[in-house]
TIRO-890242 format. One record per residue (C-alpha): x, y, z; residue in one letter. Coordinates in steps of 0.05 Angstrom, whole numbers, plus 32768, in hexadecimal, padded with zeros to 4 digits. Each point is the difference from the previous one (the first is absolute). Layout:
N
XYZA
...
//
This chain:
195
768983AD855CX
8021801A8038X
800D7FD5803EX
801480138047X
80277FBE801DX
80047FFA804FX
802C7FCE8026X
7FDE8015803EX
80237FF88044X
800B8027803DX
804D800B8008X
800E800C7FAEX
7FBA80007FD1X
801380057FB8X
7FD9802C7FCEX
800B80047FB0X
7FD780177FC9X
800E7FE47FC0X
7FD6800D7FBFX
7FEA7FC07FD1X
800880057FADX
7FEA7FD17FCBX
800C7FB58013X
802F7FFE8034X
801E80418004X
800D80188037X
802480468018X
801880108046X
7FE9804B8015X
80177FFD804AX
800F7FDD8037X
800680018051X
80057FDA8041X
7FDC80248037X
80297FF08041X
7FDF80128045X
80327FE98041X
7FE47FC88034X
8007802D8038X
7FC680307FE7X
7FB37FF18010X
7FE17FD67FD4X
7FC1802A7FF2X
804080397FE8X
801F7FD07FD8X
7FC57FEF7FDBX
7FF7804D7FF5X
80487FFF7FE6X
7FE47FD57FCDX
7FC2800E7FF7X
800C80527FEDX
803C7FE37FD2X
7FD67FD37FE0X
7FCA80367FF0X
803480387FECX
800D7FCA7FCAX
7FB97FF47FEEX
7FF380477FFCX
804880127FDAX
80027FCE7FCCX
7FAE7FED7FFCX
80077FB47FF3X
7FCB7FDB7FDCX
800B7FC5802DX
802C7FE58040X
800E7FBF7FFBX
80187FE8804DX
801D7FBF801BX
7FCC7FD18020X
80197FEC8044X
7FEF7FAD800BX
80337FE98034X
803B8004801DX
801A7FEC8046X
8009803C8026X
7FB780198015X
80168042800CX
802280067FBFX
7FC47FE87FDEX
7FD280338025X
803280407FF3X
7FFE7FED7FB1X
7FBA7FF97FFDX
7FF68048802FX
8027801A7FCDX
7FDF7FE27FBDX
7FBB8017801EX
800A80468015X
801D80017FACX
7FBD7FE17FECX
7FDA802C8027X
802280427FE9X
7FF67FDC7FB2X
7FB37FF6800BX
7FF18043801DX
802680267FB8X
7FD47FC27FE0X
803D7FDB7FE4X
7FF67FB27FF3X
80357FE0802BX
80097FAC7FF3X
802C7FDC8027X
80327FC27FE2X
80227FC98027X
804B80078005X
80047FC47FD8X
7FDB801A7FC3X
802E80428006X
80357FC87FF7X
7FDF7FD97FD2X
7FEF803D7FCAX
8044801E800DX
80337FC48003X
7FDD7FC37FE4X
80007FE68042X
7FD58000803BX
80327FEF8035X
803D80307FE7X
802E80218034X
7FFA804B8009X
804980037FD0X
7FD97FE37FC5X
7FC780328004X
802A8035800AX
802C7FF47FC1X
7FC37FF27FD2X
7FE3803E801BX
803D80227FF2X
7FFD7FDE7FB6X
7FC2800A7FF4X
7FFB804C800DX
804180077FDCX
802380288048X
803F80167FFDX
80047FE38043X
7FE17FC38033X
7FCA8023802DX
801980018045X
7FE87FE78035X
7FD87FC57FEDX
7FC280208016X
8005803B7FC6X
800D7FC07FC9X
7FBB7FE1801EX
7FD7803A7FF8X
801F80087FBDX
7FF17FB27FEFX
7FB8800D801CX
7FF280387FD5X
801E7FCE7FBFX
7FD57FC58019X
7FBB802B8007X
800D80197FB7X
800F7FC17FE0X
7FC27FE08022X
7FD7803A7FF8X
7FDD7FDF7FBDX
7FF47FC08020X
7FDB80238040X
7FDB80187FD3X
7FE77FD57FD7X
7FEC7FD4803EX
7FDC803D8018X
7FDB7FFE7FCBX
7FEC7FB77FFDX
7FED80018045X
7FCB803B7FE9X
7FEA7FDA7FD1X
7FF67FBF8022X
7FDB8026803AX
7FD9801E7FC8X
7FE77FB37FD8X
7FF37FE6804BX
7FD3803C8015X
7FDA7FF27FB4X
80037FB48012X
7FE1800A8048X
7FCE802D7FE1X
7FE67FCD7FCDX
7FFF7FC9802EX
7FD780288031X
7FD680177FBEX
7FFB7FAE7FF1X
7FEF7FEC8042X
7FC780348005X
7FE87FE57FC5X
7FDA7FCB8016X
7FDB8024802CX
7FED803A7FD8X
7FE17FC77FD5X
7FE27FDE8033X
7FD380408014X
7FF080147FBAX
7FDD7FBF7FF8X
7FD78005803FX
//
């Protein structure tokens, strides 16, 4: 499986692509940060990253893009730029029909350090462990995308699997709703065959 990991933001939005193995392989193919300057237009930075986003969509055809799910934080505008720039990535994604999830920063943590509260230093060096670099991924926002892309492919199985037991729970209450209806038409059914 190939995933597409995006840090988004406004002034740097990291991009990788790494490709899953068996178990918990994992194999860095690239990676990027995306930098657009704060004295530019908004709608032009979003361009910035938008057409970057879908050269990479169209160059290295991910099966997936796994990007960070924006919660809180305490400066509004920050929040708003991130979120600009996760959903003009999600857009260009559903338009080439590529499933895009989004993950928490602390499950990125979580799946790549252990723990859900580790500093950005910690999740860089397990990212840089885990992929075997020669090298830490600089800046911070290149070893996020990278530890997106990890966290997607490890969880991967498990989003699965609850995708599937949701579609099958849907699937015994429609059968139960249907023979409750059936049982509560019963009666009545009876009632005018004996009259």
């Amino acid at each position: 499986m190939r995933v597409m990991g995006v840090d988004p933001g406004l002034t740097r939005c990291g991009l990788s692509l790494i490709e899953g193995g068996q178990g918990r392989q994992v194999t860095a193919l690239d990676v990027d940060v995306v930098r657009t300057p704060s004295d530019v237009a908004l709608p032009q930075r979003l361009l910035t990253i938008s057409d970057t986003a879908e050269y990479w969509m169209d160059t290295h055809r991910p099966d997936v893009i796994a990007i960070e799910r924006v919660f809180s934080q305490n400066n509004v505008s920050t929040v708003m730029g991130t979120a600009q720039a996760g959903g003009v990535i999600a857009l260009a994604a559903a338009r080439r029909e590529i499933d895009v999830h989004f993950h928490t920063p602390s499950e990125v943590k979580a799946a790549v350090t252990g723990n859900g509260r580790a500093d950005k230093a910690q999740v860089t060096a397990m990212v840089t462990k885990i992929l075997a670099l020669q090298q830490k991924p600089t800046p911070a926002d290149a070893a996020d995308a990278l530890a997106l892309a990890i966290c997607h492919c490890w969880r991967a199985p498990m989003i699965a699997r609850m995708a599937q037991a949701e579609l099958m729970a849907a699937e015994q209450k429609r059968r139960y709703q249907a023979r409750l209806k059936d049982a509560r038409a019963r009666p009545a059914r009876a009632a005018r065959g004996a009259s």
